[in-house]
TIMIMAR-687527 format. One record per residue (C-alpha): x, z, y; residue number from 1; residue in one letter. Coordinates in steps of 0.02 Angstrom, whole numbers, always signed. Each point is the difference from the previous one (the first is absolute). Example, Ala and Ser with C-alpha at 12.3 -4.5 7.8 and 13.67 -1.06 7.14 Angstrom:
# TIMIMAR-687527
SITE      u      w      v  nr rest
SITE   +615   +390   -225   1    a
SITE    +69    -33   +172   2    s
//
This chain:
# TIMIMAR-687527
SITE      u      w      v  nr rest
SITE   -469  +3071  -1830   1    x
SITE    -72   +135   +123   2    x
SITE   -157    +54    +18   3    x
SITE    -54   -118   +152   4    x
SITE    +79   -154    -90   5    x
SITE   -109    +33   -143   6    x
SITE   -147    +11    +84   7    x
SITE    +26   -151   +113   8    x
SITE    +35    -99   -155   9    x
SITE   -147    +65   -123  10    x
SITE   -113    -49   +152  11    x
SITE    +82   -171    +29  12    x
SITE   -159   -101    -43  13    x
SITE    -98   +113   +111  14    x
SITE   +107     -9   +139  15    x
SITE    +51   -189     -2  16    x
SITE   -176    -51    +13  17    x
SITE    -55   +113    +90  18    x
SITE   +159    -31   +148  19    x
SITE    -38   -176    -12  20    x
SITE   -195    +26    +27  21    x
SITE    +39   +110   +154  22    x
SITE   +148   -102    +85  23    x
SITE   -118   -177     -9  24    x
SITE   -128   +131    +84  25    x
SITE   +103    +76   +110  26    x
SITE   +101   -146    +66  27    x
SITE   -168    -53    +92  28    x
SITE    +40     +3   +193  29    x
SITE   -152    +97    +61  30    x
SITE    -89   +155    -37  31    x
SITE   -196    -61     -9  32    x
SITE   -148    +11   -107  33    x
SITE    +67   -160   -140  34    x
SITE   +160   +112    -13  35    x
SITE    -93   +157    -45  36    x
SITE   -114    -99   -130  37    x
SITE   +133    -76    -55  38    x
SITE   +106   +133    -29  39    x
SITE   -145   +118    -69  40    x
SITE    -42   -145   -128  41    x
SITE   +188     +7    -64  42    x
SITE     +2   +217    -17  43    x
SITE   -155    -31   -121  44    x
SITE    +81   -143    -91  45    x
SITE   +125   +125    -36  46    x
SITE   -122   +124    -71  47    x
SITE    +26   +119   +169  48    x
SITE   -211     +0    -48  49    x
SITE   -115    -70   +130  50    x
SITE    -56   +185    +83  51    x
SITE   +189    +39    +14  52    x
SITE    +56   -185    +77  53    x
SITE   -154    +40   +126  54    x
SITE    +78   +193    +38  55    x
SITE   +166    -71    +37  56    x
SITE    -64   -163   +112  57    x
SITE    -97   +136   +121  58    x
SITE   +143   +107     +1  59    x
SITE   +117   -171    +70  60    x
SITE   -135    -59   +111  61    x
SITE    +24   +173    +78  62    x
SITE   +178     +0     +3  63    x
SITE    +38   -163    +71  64    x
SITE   -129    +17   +149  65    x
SITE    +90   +199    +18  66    x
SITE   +193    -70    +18  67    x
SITE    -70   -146    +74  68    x
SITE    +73   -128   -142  69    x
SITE    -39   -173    +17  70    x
SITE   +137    -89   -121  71    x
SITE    -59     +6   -179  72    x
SITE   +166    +53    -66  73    x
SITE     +6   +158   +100  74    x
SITE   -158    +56   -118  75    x
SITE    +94     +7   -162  76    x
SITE   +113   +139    +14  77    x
SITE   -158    +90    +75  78    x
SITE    -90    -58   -169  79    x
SITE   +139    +91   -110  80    x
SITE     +1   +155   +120  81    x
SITE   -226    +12    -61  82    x
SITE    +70    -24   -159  83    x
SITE    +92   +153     -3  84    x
SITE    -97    +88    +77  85    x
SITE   -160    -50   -125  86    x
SITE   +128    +22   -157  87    x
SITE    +83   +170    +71  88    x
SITE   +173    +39    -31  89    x
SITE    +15   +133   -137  90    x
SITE    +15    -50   -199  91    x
SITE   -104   +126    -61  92    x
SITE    +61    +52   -146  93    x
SITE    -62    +73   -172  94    x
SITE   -100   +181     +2  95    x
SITE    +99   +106   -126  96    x
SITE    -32   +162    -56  97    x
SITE   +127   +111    +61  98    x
SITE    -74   +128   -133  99    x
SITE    +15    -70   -168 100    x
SITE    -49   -161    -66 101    x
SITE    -72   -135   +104 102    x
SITE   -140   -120    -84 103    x
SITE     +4   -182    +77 104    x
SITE   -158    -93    -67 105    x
SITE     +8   -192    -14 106    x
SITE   -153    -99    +55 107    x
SITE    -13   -206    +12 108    x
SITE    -75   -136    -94 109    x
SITE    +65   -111   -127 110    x
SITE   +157   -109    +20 111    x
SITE    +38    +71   +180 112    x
SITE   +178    +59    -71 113    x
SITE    -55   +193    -39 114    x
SITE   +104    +37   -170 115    x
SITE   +139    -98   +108 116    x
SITE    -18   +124   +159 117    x
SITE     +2   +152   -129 118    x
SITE   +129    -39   -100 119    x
SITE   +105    -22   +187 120    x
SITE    -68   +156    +65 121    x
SITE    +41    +81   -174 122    x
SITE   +164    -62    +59 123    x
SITE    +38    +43   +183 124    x
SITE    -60   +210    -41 125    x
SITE   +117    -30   -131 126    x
SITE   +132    -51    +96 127    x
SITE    -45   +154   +124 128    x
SITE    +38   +111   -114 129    x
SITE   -159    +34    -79 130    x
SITE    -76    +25   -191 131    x
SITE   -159   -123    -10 132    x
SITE   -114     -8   -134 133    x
SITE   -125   -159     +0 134    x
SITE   -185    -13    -98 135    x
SITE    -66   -160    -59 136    x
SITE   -172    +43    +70 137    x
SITE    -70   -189    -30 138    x
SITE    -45    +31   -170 139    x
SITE   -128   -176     +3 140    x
SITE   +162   -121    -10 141    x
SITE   +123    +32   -141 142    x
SITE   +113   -115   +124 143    x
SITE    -14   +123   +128 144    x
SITE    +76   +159   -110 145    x
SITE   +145   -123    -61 146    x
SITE    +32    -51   +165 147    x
SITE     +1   +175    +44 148    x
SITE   +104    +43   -123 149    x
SITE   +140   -139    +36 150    x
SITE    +26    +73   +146 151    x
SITE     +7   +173    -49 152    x
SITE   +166    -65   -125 153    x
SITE    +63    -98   +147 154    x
SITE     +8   +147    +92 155    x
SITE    +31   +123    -92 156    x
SITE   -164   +131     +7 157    x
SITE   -128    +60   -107 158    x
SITE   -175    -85    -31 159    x
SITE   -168    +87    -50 160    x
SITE   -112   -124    -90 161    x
SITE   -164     +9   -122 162    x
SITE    -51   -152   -104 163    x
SITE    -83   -136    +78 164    x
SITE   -175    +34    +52 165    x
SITE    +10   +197    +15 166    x
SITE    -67    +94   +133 167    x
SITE   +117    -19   +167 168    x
SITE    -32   +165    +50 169    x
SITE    +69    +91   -165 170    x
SITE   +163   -106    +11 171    x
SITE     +2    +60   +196 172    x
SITE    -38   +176    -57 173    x
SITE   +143    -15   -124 174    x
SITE   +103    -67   +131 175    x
SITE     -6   +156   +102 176    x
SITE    +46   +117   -152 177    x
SITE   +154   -104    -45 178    x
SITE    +44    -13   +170 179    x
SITE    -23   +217    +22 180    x
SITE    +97    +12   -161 181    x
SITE   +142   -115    +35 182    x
SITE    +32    +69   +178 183    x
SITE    -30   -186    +74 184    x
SITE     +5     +6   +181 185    x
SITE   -129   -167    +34 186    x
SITE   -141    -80   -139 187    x
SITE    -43   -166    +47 188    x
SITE   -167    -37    -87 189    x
SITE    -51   -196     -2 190    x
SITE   -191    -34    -32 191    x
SITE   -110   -128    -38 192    x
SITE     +9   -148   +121 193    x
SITE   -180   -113    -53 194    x
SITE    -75    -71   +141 195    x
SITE    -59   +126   +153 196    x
SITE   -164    -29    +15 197    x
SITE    -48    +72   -174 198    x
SITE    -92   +165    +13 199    x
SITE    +22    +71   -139 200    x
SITE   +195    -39     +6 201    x
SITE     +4    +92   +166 202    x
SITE    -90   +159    -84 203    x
SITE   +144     -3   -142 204    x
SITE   +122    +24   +160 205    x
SITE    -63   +119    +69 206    x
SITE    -19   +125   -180 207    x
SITE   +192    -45     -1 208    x
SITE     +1    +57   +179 209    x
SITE    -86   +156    -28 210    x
SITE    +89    +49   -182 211    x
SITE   +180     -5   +120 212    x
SITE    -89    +99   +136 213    x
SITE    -36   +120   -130 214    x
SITE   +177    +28    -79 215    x
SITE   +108    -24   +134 216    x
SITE    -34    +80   +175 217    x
SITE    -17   -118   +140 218    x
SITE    +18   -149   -125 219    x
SITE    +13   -137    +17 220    x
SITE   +110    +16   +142 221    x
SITE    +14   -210     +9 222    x
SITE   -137   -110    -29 223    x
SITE    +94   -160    +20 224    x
SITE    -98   -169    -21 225    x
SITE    +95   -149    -43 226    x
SITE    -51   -164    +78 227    x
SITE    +80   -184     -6 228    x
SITE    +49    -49   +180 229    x
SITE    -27   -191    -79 230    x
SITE   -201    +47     +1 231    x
SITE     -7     +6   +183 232    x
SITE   -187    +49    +49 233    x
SITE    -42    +55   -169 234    x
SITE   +132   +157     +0 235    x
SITE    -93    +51   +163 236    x
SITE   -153    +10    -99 237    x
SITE    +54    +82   -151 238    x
SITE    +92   +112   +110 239    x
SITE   -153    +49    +83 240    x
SITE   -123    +22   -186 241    x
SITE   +157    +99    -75 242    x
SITE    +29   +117   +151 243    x
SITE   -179    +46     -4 244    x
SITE     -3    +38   -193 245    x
SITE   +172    +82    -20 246    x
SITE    +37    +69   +155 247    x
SITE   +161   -108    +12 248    x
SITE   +149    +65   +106 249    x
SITE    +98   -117     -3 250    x
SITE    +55   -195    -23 251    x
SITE   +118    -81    -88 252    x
SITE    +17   -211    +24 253    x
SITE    +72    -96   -144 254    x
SITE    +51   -193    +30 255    x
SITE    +30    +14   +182 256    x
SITE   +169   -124    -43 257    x
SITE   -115   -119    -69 258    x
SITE   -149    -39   +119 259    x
SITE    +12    -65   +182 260    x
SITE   -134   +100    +41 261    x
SITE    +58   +166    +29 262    x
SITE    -76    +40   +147 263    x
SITE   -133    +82   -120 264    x
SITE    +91   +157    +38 265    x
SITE    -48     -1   +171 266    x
SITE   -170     -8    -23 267    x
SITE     +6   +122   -113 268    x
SITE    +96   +114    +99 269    x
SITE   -134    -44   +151 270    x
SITE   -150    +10   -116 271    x
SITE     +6   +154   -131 272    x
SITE    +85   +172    +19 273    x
SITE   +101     -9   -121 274    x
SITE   +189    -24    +29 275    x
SITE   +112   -135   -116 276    x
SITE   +131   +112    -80 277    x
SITE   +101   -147   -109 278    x
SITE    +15   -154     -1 279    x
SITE    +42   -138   -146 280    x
SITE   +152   -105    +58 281    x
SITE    +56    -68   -156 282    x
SITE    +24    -13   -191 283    x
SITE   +126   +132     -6 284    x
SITE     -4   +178    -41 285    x
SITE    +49    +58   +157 286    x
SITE   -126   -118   +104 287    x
SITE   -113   +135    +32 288    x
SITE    +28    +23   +183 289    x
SITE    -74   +144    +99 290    x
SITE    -97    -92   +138 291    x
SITE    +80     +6   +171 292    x
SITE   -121    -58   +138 293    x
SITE    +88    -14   +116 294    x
SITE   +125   -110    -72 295    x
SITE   -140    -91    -62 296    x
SITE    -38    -60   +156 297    x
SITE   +196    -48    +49 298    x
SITE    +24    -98   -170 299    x
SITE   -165    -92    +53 300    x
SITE    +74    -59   +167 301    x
SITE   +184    -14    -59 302    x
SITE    +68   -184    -42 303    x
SITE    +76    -20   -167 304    x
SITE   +197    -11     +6 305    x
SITE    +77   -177     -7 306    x
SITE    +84    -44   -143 307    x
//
């Protein structure tokens, strides 16, 4: 399957309701005001997020009165074309260290799929070609450092753990020297994922934040925050409470092939500066998909083959 067909597919619940949402809109005759409510109420019911739905129905108003468009259906390729331009069109892809080993910190609360996107990420460098060591840096659940260390058989790379309940930063700090020692090329660290709004929690982040800025110049070089594209609103949130405590540079959005809602990415993209790096298509190992915006925005308004 190529890369577009896997895409289109992993997004199918996104796109199917979303098409259908926008064609009932879009097959109304005229352009006036009960069309543009009507259309901004179905962008939020899609988790586009009211501020962004609002951005995009003064862009159209714009638009339409600029070309002079008075059929309804003449507005939805100019939707897609705001689209693109809100998403942009490069994948930006991971910051490695072109001079030695490159430290990719893990960041995300509980059951948003975080061992999952390590253990895939673990993965993909490995299939590039590179040496990756991983530490269990959520020492609190003993789940979390078997998990960890699953995934580090499945693929085939080394794990640094500690004992349940031992200081995070040590087993980072460890981390580092095994990875110096072994000649790894990327250490993925996960960490603690309680809930975001605990202080103190936040403050154990950022001490693993400093001890890697400490051993490793420039590190980390990816702060990469995993959210579940199924919370809709609530990613936005936690996307905004993590960014400010870790200095996040990146996103990665698990579950996008199970929620109809995807259009969480978009307001994302529209509300935080922070690009989405991967995406979670799928069970499989090789569902980690770097994010492509711009065909994003195709799969959206592309109908589903026949079969």
């Amino acid at each position: 399957m190529g890369f577009f067909s896997k895409f289109k597919e992993g997004l199918s619940k996104t796109r199917d309701s979303f098409l259908d949402k926008m064609t009932a809109v879009f097959s109304r005759r005229k352009i006036d005001e009960e069309f543009y409510e009507e259309l901004e109420e179905q962008l939020i019911m899609a988790d586009v997020g009211v501020n962004t739905a609002i951005k995009l129905m003064e862009q159209l108003r714009v638009e339409a009165k600029r070309r002079k468009l008075e059929d309804a259906a003449e507005l939805k390729p100019v939707l897609q074309e705001k689209l693109v331009e809100l998403m942009g069109t490069e994948t930006v892809g991971l910051n490695l260290n072109p001079a030695g080993l490159t430290v990719i910190m893990i960041v995300g609360v509980n059951g948003v799929g975080k061992t999952t996107t390590i253990g895939k990420l673990a993965h993909k460098l490995k299939q590039e070609g590179k040496k990756v060591i991983l530490a269990a840096g959520d020492t609190f659940r003993a789940a979390a450092i078997e998990q960890l260390e699953v995934w580090g058989q499945r693929v085939g790379v080394d794990v640094i753990k500690h004992q349940q309940g031992a200081d995070p930063a040590a087993v980072v700090f460890d981390g580092v020297q095994a990875a110096k020692a072994r000649k790894a090329d990327a250490l993925i660290v996960d960490t603690a994922g309680r809930l975001h709004n605990k202080t103190n929690l936040m403050d154990e982040l950022n001490k693993v934040y400093r001890v890697l800025k400490r051993e490793v110049p420039d590190a980390p070089h990816e702060v990469l925050l995993v959210l579940d594209a199924t919370t809709g609103q609530n990613a936005l949130q936690q996307a905004k409470i993590f960014g400010e405590a870790t200095g996040v540079t990146g996103l990665v959005l698990t579950k996008l092939d199970g929620t109809a809602k995807g259009g969480i990415v978009i307001a994302i993209r529209d509300q935080l500066e922070i690009p989405v790096k991967f995406v979670g298509l799928g069970e499989k190992i090789d569902d980690l998909q770097a994010f492509d915006p711009q065909q994003f925005v195709t799969a959206l308004f592309t109908d589903a083959p026949q079969k």
